[in-house]
Wavefront OBJ file of the C-alpha trace (Angstrom):
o trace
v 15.697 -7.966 -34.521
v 17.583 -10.208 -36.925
v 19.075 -8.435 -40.118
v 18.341 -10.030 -43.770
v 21.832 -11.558 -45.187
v 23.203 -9.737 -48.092
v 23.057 -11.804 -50.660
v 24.839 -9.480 -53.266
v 27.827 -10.306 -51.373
v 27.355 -13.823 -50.876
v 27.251 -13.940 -54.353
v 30.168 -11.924 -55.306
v 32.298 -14.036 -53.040
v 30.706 -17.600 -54.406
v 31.460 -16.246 -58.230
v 34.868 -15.297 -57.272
v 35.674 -18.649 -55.846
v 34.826 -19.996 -59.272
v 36.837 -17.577 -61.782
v 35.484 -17.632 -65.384
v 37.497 -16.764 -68.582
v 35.278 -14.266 -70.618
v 37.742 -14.554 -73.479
v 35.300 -17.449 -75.031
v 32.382 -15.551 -74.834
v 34.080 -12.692 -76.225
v 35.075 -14.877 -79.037
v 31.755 -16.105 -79.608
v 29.881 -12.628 -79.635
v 32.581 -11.263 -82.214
v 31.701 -14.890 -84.523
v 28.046 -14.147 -83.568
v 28.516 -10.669 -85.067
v 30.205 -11.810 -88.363
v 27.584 -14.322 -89.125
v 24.913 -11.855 -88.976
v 26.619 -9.138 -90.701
v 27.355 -12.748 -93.365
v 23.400 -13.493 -93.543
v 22.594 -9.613 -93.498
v 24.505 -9.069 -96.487
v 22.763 -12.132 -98.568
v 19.801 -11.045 -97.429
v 20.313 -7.290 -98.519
v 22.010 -7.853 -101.838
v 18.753 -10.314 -102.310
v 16.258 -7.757 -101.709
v 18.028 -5.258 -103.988
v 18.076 -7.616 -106.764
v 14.438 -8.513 -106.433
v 13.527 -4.985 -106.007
v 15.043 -4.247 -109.130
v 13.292 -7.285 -111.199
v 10.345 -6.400 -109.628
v 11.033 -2.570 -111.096
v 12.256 -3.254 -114.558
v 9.351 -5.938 -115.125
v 6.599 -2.861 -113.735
v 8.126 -0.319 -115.839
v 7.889 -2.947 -118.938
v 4.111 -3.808 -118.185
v 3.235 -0.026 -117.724
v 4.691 0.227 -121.267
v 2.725 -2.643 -122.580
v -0.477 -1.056 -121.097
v 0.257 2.413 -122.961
v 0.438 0.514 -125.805
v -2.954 -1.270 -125.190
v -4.700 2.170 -124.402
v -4.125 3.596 -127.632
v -7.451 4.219 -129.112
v -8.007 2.047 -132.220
v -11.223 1.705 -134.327
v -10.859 -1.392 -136.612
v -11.945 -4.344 -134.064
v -9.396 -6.553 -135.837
v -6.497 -4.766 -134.841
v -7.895 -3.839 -131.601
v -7.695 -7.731 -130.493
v -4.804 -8.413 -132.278
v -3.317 -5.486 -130.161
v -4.843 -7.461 -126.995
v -3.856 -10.941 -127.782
v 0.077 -9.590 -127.927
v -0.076 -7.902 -124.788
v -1.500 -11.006 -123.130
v 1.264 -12.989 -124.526
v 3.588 -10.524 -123.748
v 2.573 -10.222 -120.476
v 2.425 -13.717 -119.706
v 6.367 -13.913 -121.206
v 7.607 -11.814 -119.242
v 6.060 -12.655 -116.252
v 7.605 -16.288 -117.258
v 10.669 -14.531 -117.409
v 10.719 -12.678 -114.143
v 9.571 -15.165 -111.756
v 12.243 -17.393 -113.102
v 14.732 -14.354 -112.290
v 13.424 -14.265 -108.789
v 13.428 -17.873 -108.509
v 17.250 -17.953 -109.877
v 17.483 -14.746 -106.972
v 15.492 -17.665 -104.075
v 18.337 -19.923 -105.285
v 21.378 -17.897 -104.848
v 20.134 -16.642 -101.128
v 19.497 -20.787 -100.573
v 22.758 -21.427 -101.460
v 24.617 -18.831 -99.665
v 22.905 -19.202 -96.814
v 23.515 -23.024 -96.645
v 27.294 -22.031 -97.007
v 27.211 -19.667 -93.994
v 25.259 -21.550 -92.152
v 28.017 -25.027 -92.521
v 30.964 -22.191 -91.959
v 29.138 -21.178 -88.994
v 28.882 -24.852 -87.565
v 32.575 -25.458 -88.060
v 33.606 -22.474 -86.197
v 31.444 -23.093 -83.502
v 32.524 -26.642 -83.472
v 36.234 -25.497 -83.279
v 36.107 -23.015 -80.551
v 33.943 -25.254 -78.427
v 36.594 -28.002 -78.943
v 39.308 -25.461 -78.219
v 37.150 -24.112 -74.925
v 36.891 -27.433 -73.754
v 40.876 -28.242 -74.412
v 41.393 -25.097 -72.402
v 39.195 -25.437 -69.151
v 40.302 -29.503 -68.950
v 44.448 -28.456 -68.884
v 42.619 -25.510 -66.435
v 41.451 -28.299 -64.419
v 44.423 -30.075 -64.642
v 46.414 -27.870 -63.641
v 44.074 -26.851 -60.634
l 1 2 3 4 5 6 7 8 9 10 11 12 13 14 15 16 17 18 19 20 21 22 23 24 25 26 27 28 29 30 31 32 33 34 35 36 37 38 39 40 41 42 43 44 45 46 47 48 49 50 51 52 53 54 55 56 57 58 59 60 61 62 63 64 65 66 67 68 69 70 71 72 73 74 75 76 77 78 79 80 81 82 83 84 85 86 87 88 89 90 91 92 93 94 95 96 97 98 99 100 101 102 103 104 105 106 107 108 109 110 111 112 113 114 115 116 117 118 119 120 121 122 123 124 125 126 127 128 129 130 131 132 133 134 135 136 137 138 139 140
């Protein structure tokens, strides 16, 4: 009977013909890392900030509904009452979306700015990987 090669060890000996240097990838897990811990943190500090427009502009309209629920008997006063709280309402919900818009903005920008760091570093190790393995090759 004929055995089946071992190809576990054909490989092993094929990969250590051709020796690699892991330092690069090394390097580019570690930039990999930063950038997402980068972009996490923009995202986070977003979120937070939204969560807390979101809150104070909840708590303000709960407060503006109290008001509203307030029993009141003269029908003048009673839509007077309801004509403020729609204006109210509809200035601060003016106000708050332009907060979370101004929030949108910051996250755009910050995120462009990581995103153009991350392209320059990635540019500049690839150029420096390159460098590397050709004076490798060189020298070989």
């Amino acid at each position: 009977m004929t055995q089946t090669p071992d190809i576990t060890a054909m490989f092993k000996d094929m990969m250590g013909k051709f020796p690699v240097d892991m330092s690069a990838f090394e390097d580019a897990f570690k930039t990999q890392a930063a950038f997402g811990e980068k972009m996490s943190s923009v995202a986070l500090e977003a979120a937070m900030k939204s969560a807390e427009i979101s809150s104070t502009w909840t708590k303000a309209s709960l407060e503006k509904v109290a008001d509203l629920s307030k029993a009141n008997t003269d029908p003048a006063a009673a839509a007077q009452i309801l004509s403020e709280f729609a204006s109210s309402s509809a200035e601060m919900a003016a106000e708050n979306m332009a907060a979370i818009a101004s929030v949108a903005k910051k996250v755009q920008l910050e995120s462009a700015e990581l995103m153009m760091a991350a392209g320059k570093d990635v540019s500049a190790e690839a150029t420096a990987a390159i460098k590397k393995a050709g004076k490798a090759a060189k020298a070989a």
